[in-house]
C-alpha positions, -999 to 999 in steps of 0.1 A, spaced: -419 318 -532 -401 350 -526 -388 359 -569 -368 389 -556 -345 374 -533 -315 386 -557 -306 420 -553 -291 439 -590 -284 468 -569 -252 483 -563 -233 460 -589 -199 477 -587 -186 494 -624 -148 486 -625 -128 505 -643 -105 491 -673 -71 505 -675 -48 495 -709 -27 517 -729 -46 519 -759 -78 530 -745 -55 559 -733 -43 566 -762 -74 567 -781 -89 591 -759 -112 563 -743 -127 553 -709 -142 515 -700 -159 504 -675 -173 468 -667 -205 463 -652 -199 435 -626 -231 416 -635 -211 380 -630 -211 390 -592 -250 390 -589 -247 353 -578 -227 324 -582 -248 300 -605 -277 323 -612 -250 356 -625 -247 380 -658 -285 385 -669 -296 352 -664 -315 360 -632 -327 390 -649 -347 371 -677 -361 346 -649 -372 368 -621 -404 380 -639 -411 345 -657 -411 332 -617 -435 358 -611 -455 349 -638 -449 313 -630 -459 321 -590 -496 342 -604 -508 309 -629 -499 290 -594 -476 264 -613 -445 253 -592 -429 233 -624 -403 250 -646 -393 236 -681 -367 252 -701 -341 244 -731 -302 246 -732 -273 230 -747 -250 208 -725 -229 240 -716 -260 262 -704 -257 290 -682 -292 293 -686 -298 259 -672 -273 259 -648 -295 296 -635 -327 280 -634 -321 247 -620 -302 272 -589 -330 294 -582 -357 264 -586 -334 249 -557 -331 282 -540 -370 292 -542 -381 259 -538 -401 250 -573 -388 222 -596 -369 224 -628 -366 204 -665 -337 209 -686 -346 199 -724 -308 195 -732 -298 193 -772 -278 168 -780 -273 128 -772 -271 120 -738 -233 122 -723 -217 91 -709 -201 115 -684 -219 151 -671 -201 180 -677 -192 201 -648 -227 226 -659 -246 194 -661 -238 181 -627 -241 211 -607 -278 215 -625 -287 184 -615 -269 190 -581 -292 214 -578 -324 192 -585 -335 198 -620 -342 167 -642 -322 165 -671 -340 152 -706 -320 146 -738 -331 148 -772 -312 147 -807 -303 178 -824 -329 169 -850 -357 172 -822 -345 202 -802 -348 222 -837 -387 213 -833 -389 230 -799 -407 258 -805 -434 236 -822 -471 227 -809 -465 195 -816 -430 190 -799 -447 214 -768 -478 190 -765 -453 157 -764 -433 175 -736 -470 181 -717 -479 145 -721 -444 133 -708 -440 158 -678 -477 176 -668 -485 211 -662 -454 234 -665 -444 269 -673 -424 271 -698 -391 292 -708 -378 295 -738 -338 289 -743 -317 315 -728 -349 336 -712 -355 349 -747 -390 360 -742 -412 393 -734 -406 387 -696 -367 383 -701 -369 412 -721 -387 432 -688 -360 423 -666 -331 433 -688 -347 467 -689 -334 470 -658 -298 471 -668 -299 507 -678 -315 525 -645 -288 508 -625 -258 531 -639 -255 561 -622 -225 576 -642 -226 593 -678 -216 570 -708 -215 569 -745 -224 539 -754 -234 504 -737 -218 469 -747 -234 432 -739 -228 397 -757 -261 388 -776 -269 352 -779 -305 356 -780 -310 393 -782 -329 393 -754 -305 413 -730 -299 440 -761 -334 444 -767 -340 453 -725 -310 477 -731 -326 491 -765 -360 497 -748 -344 512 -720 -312 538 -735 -316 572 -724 -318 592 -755 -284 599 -772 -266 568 -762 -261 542 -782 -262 499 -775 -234 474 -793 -243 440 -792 -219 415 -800 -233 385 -815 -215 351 -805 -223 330 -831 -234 329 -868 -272 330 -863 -271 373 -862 -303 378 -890 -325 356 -866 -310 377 -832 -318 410 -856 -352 396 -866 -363 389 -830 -346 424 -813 -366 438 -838 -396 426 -831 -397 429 -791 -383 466 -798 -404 475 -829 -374 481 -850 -356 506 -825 -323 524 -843 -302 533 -813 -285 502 -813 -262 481 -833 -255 444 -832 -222 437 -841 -213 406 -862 -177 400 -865 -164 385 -839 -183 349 -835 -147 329 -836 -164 304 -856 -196 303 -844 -218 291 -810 -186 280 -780 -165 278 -808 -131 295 -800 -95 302 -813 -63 303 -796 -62 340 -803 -93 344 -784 -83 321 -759 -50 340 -754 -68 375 -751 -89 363 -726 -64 353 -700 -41 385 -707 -74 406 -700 -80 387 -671 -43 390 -658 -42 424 -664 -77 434 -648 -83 406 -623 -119 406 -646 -127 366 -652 -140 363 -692 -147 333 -708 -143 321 -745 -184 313 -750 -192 352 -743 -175 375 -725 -141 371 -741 -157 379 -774 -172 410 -768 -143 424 -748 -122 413 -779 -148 429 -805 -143 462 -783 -102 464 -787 -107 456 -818 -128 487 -832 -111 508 -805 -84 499 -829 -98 507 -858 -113 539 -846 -145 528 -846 -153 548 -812 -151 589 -814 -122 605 -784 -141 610 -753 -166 580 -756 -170 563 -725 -179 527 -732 -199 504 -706 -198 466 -714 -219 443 -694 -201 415 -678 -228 383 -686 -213 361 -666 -207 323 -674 -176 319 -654 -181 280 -654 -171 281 -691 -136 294 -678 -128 268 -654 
């Protein structure tokens, strides 16, 4: 089982250029991280190449993770279980669908077995209890918690940092988890700052756990504002931003994450949030599927 047969080096930083980041005496550049892969892009493979590892040294070759129907967290593990040869379970919340989502499909395309519970049951999944049923049910796996959001996730998005070779003010990603912010946060070269734009109306729990696998670092900021509503919620304004951005940089975004962070930046650009001269990197996550 070969975990490092994805290569995060050399990810091209694309320049954005729009009139008001001119005006306001401001530089963007994207960090191509939806080009890693296909299926397994943005950080996902980051927050799973060191679980394999781990999952490779107890000798286990049975991966059980958690997502919602729309995952691109299953969607990545259920590719590199196919790719690296080890089998996958996706704990999906919610009923199952009559009909599989285009996410859903491809996971199972990609041979993971797909197990549905109620909303009411996927709250318990972080229990013993739940654990232990999933154990009895399915045998000896390794187990990853929803969206990577663990120490080893953590690891690999600490990797994010080393890989930009140019000088930058401060360093943008979408936080679902707060898994990828707190890699970035452990990571920052000193005098730089991380903005993490929270996309969906659970930020004191993201705060509470980038605390914890930081202890309580202060050169970052996780930004609330710009949720639309809350978890793959979305608005027509957003919904209209993210295809003008994408016509007028040839960069897919997506309403889920990437559309809301790139609308959180214009929007404090606009208020004047960032001093002139900053040079903003944002972190492209990936989760192109959610466009199409």
């Amino acid at each position: 089982m070969n975990a490092d047969f994805l290569s995060t080096e050399n990810i091209p930083l694309t320049e954005v250029h729009d009139s008001l980041l001119k005006e306001s005496g401001l530089k963007l550049f994207v960090k191509r991280d939806d080009l890693i892969h296909a299926s397994i892009s943005g950080n996902k493979w980051r927050k799973l190449r060191y679980n394999i590892q781990e999952m490779k040294r107890q000798e286990k070759n049975l991966m059980l993770t958690f997502g919602g129907a729309y995952s691109n967290h299953i969607l990545a593990t259920a590719a590199a279980g196919s790719k690296l040869g080890f089998k996958t379970i996706g704990i999906i919340r919610g009923e199952e669908p009559h009909e599989r989502n285009p996410v859903l499909k491809a996971a199972e395309n990609f041979g993971m077995e797909l197990h549905f519970v109620s909303r009411e049951e996927y709250r318990e999944k972080e229990t013993k209890g739940f654990i232990n049923k999933l154990e009895n049910t399915f045998g000896d796996f390794y187990l990853v918690p929803e969206g990577g959001a663990n120490e080893l996730g953590v690891k690999g998005c600490t990797e994010i940092t080393r890989e930009i070779k140019m000088d930058y003010t401060h360093l943008c990603c979408c936080c679902g988890t707060g898994t990828t912010l707190a890699g970035i946060a452990l990571s920052l070269p000193a005098g730089k700052k991380a903005l993490g734009f929270c996309i969906h109306k659970g930020d004191e729990l993201v705060q509470k756990s980038i605390n914890q696998w930081t202890s309580n670092a202060d050169n970052f900021i996780l930004v609330k504002d710009y949720h639309f509503g809350g978890f793959a919620k979305s608005t027509g304004q957003l919904q209209k931003f993210a295809n003008e951005f994408f016509m007028e940089t040839n960069i897919p975004v997506e309403p889920v994450y990437t559309a809301k962070m790139f609308f959180g930046i214009f929007d404090l650009v606009k208020k004047n949030f960032f001093q002139r001269g900053s040079v903003l990197v944002a972190i492209h996550t990936g989760g192109i599927h959610n466009h199409l």
